[in-house]
DRENVO-73793 format. One record per atom (N, C-alpha, C): atom name; residue in three letters; x, y, z. Coordinates in steps of 0.02 Angstrom, whole numbers, plus 32768, in hexadecimal, padded with zeros to 4 digits. Atoms other than C-alpha are relative to their C-alpha. Layout:
BEGIN
(CA ALA (X Y Z))
...
This chain:
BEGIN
(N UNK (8029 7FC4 8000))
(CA UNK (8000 8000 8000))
(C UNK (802B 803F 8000))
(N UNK (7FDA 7FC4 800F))
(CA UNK (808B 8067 8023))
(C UNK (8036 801C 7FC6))
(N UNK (7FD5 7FF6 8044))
(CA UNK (80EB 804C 7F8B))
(C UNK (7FE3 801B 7FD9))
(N UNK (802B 7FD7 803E))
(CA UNK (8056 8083 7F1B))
(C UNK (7FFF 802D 8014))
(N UNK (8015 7FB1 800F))
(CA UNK (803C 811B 7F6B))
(C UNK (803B 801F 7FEB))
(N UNK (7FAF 7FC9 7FFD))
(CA UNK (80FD 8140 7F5B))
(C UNK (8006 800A 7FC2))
(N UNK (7FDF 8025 8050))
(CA UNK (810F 80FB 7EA5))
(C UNK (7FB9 8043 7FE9))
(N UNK (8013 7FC1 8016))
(CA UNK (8074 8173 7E8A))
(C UNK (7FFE 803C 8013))
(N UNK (7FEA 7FC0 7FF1))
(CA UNK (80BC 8207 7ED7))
(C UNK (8043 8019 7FD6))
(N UNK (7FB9 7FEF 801C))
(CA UNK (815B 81E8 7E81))
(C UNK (7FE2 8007 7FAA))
(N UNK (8012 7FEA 804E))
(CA UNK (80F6 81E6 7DD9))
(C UNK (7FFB 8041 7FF4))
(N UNK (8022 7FAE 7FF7))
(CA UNK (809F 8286 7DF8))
(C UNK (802D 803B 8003))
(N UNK (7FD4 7FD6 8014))
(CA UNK (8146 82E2 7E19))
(C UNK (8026 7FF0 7FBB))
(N UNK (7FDC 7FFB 802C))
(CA UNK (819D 8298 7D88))
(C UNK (7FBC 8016 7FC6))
(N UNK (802F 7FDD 801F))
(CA UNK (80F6 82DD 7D24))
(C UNK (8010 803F 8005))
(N UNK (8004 7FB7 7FBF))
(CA UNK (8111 8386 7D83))
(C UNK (8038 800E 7FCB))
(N UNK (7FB1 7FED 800E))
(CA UNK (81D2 8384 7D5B))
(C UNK (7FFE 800A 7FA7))
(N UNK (7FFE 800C 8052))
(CA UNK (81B9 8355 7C8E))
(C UNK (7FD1 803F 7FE5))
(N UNK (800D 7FC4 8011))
(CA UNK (8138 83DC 7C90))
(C UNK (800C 803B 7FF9))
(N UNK (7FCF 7FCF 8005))
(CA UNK (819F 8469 7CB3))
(C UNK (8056 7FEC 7FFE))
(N UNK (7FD9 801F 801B))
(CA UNK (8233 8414 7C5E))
(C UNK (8042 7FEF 8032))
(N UNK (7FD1 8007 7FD5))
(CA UNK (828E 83DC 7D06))
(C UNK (800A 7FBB 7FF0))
(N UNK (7FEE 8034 7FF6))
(CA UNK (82ED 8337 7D0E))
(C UNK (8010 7FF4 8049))
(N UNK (7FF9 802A 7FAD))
(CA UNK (82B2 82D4 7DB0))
(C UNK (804A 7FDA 8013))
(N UNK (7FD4 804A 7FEC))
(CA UNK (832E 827C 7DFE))
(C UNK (7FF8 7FFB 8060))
(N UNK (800A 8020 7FB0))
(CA UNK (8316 8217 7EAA))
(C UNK (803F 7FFD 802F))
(N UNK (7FB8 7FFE 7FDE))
(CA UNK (8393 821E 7F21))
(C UNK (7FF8 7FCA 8044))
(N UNK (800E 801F 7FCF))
(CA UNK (83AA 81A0 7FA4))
(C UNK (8033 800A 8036))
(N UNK (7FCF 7FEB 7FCE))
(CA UNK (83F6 81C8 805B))
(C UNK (7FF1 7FE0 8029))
(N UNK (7FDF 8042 7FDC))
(CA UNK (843A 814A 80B2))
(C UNK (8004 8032 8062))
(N UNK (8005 7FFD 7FC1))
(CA UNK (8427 8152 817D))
(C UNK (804D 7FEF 8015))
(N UNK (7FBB 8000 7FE5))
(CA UNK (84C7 8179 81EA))
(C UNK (8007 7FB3 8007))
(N UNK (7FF2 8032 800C))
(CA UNK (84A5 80B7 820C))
(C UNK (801A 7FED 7FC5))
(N UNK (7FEF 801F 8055))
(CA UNK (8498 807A 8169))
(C UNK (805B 8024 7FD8))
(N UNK (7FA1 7FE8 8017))
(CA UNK (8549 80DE 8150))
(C UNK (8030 7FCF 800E))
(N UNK (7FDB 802B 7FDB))
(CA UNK (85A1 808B 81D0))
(C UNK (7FF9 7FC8 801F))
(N UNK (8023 8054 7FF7))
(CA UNK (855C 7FDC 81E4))
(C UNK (8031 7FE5 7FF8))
(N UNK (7FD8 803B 8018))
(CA UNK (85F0 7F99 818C))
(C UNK (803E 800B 8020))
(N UNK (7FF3 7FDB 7FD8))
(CA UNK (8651 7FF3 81FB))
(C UNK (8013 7FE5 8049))
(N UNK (8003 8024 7FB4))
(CA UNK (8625 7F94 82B0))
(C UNK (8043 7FCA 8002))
(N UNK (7FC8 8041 7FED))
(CA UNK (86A3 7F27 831F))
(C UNK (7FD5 7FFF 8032))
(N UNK (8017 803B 7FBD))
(CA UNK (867A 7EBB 83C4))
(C UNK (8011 8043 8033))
(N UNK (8009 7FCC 7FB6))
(CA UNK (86AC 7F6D 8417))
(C UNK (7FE6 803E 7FE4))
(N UNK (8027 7FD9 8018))
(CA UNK (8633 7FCC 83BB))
(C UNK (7FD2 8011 8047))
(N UNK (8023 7FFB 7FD4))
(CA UNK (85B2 8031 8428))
(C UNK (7FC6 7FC0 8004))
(N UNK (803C 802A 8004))
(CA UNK (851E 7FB7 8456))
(C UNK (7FB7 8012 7FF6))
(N UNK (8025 7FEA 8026))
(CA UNK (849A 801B 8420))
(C UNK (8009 8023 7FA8))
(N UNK (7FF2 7FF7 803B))
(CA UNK (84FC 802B 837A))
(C UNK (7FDC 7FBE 7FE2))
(N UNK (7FF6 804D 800F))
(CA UNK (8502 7F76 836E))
(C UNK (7FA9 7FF2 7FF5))
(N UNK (8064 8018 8002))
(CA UNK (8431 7F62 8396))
(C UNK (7FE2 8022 7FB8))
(N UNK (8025 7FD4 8059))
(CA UNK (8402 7FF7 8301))
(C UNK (8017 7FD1 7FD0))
(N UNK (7FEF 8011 8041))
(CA UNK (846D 7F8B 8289))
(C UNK (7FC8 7FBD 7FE8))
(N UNK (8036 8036 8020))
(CA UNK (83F0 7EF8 8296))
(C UNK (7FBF 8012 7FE9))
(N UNK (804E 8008 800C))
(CA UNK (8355 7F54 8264))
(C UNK (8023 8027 7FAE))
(N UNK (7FF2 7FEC 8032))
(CA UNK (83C2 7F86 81BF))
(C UNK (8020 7FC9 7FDD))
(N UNK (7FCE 800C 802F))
(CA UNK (8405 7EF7 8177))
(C UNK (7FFB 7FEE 7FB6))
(N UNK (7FED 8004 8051))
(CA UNK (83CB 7EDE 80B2))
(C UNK (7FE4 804D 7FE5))
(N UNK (8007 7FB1 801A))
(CA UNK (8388 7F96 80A4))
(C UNK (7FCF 7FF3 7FD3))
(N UNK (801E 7FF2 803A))
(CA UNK (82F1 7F74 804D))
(C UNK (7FDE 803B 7FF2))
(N UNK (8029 7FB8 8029))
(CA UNK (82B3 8024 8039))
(C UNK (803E 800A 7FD2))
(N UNK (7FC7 7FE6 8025))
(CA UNK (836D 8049 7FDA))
(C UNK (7FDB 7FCD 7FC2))
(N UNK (800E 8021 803C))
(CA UNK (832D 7FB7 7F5D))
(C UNK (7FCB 8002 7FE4))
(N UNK (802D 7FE2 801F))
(CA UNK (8281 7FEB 7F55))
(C UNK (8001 8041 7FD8))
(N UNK (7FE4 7FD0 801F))
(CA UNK (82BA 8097 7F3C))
(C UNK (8013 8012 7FB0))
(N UNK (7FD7 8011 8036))
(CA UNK (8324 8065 7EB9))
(C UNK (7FD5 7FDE 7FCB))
(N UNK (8019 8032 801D))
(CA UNK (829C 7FEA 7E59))
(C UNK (7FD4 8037 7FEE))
(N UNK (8049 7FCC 800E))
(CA UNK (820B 808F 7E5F))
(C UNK (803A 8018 7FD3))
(N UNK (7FC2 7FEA 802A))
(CA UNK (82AA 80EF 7E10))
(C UNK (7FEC 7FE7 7FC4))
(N UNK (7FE3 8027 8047))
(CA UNK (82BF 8070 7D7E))
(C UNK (7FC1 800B 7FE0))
(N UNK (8027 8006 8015))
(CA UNK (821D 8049 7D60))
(C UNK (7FBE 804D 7FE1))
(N UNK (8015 7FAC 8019))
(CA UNK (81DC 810A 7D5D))
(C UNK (802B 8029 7FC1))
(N UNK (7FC3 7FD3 8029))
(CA UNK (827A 813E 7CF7))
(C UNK (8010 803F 8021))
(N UNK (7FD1 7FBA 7FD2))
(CA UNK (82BF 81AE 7D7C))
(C UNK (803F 7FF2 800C))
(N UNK (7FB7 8002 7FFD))
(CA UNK (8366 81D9 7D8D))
(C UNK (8008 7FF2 8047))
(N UNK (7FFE 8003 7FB6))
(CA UNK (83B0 818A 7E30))
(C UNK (8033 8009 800B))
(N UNK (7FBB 7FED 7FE7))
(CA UNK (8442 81B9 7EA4))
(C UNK (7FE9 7FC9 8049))
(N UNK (7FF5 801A 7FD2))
(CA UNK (8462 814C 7F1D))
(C UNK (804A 8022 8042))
(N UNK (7FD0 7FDB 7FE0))
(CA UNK (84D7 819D 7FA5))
(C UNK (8027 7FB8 803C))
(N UNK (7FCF 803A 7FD0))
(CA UNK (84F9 80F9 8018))
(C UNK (803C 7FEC 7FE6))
(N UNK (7FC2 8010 800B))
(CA UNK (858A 80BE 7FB6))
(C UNK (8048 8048 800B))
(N UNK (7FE1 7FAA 7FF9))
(CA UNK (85C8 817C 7FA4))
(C UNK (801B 7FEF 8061))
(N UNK (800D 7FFA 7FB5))
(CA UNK (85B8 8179 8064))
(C UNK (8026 7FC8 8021))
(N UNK (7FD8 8049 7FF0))
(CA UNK (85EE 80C6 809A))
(C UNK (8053 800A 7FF4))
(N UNK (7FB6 8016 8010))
(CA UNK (869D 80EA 8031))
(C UNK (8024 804D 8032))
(N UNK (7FE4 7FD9 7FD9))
(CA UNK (86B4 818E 809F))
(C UNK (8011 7FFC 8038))
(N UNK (7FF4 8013 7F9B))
(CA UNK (8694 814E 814D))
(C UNK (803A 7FB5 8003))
(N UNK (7FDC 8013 8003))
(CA UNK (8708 80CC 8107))
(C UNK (804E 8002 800B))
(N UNK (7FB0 7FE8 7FFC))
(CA UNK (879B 8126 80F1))
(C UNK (7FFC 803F 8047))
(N UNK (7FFF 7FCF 7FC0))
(CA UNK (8770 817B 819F))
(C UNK (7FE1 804C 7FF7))
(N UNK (802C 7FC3 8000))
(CA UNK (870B 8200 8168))
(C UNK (7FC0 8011 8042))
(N UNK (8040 7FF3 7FCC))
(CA UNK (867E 8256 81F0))
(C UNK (7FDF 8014 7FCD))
(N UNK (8036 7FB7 8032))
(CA UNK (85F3 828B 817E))
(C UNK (7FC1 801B 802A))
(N UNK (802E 7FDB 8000))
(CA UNK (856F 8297 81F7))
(C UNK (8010 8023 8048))
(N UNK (7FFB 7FFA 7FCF))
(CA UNK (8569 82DE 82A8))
(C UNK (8001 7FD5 8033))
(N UNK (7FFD 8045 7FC9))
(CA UNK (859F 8276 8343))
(C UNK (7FB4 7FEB 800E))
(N UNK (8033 8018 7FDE))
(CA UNK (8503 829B 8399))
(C UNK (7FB4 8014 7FDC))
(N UNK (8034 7FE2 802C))
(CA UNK (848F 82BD 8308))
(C UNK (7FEB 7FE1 7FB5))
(N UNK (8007 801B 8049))
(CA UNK (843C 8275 8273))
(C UNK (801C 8024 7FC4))
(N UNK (7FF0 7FCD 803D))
(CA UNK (8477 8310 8206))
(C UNK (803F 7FEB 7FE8))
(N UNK (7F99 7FDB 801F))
(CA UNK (8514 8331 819B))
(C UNK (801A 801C 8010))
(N UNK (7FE7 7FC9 7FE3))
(CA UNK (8581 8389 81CF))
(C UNK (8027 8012 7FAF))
(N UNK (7FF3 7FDE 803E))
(CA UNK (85EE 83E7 814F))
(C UNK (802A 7FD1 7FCC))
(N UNK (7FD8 8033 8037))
(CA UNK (865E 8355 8104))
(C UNK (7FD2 7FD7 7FCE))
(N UNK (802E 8020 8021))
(CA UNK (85B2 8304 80EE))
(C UNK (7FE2 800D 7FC9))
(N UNK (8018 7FD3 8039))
(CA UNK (855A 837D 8091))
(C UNK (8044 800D 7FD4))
(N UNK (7FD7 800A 8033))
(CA UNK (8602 839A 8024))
(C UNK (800B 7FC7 7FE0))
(N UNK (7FF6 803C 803F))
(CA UNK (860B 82E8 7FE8))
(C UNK (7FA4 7FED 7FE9))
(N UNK (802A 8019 800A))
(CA UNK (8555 82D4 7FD7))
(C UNK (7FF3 804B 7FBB))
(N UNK (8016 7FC5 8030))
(CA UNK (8550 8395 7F6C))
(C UNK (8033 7FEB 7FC1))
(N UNK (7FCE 800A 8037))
(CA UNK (85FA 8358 7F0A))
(C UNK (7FDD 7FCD 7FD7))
(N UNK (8010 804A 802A))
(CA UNK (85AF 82AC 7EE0))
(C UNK (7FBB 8011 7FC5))
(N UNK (8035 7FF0 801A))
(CA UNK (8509 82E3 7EAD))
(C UNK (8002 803D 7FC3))
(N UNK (7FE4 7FCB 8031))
(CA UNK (8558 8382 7E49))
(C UNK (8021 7FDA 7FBB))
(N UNK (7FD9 801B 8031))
(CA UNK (85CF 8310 7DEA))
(C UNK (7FC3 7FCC 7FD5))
(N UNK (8039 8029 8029))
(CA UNK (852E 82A0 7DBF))
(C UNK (7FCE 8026 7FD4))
(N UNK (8028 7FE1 802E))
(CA UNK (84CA 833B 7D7B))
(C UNK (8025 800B 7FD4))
(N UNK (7FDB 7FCC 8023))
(CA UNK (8569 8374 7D27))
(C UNK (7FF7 7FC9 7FB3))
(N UNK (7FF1 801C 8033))
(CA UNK (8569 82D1 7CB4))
(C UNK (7FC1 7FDC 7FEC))
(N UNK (804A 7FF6 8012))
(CA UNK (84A4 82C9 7C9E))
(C UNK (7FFA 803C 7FCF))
């Protein structure tokens, strides 16, 4: 039930967007979990450790991704973007905060820039 209403909300803007000659594109943003999931050790916090089990195949990222295809909207996925930063020891969001902080928003404005640039 909730996929139809999404899949027809997501029509209705890409109607919207084609009418005044915008190109939709979906963007998907990945949860400070979902960043750093891959991330955890055995001396991770223990309320790190509990959030990671109510994330582990991500099916809104693959539903997401499937309304995308099947609508013909352009998608950005930012979890991999994201995943390879907190990899190499990047902070993108705030310790004590769901937000970005400024490294975040710079790889999420670079990534997404370099994707309109070659659209």
């Amino acid at each position: 039930e909730q996929l139809t209403a999404i899949k027809s909300l997501l029509s209705e803007f890409k109607s919207i967007c084609y009418k005044h000659q915008i190109i939709p594109v979906l963007i998907y943003i990945p949860t400070a979990t979902q960043v750093y999931a891959q991330l955890y050790s055995t001396e991770s916090n223990s309320h790190f450790v509990a959030r990671l089990r109510s994330v582990p195949d991500n099916p809104s990222l693959r539903a997401t991704a499937s309304l995308a295809t099947e609508l013909g909207i352009d998608f950005i996925n930012l979890l991999p973007v994201f995943q390879n930063k907190a990899a190499d020891g990047s902070l993108i969001y705030y310790p004590f905060d769901t937000h970005w902080n400024v490294e975040g928003r710079r790889t999420a404005a670079s990534f997404i820039a370099s994707y309109l640039d070659t659209r």
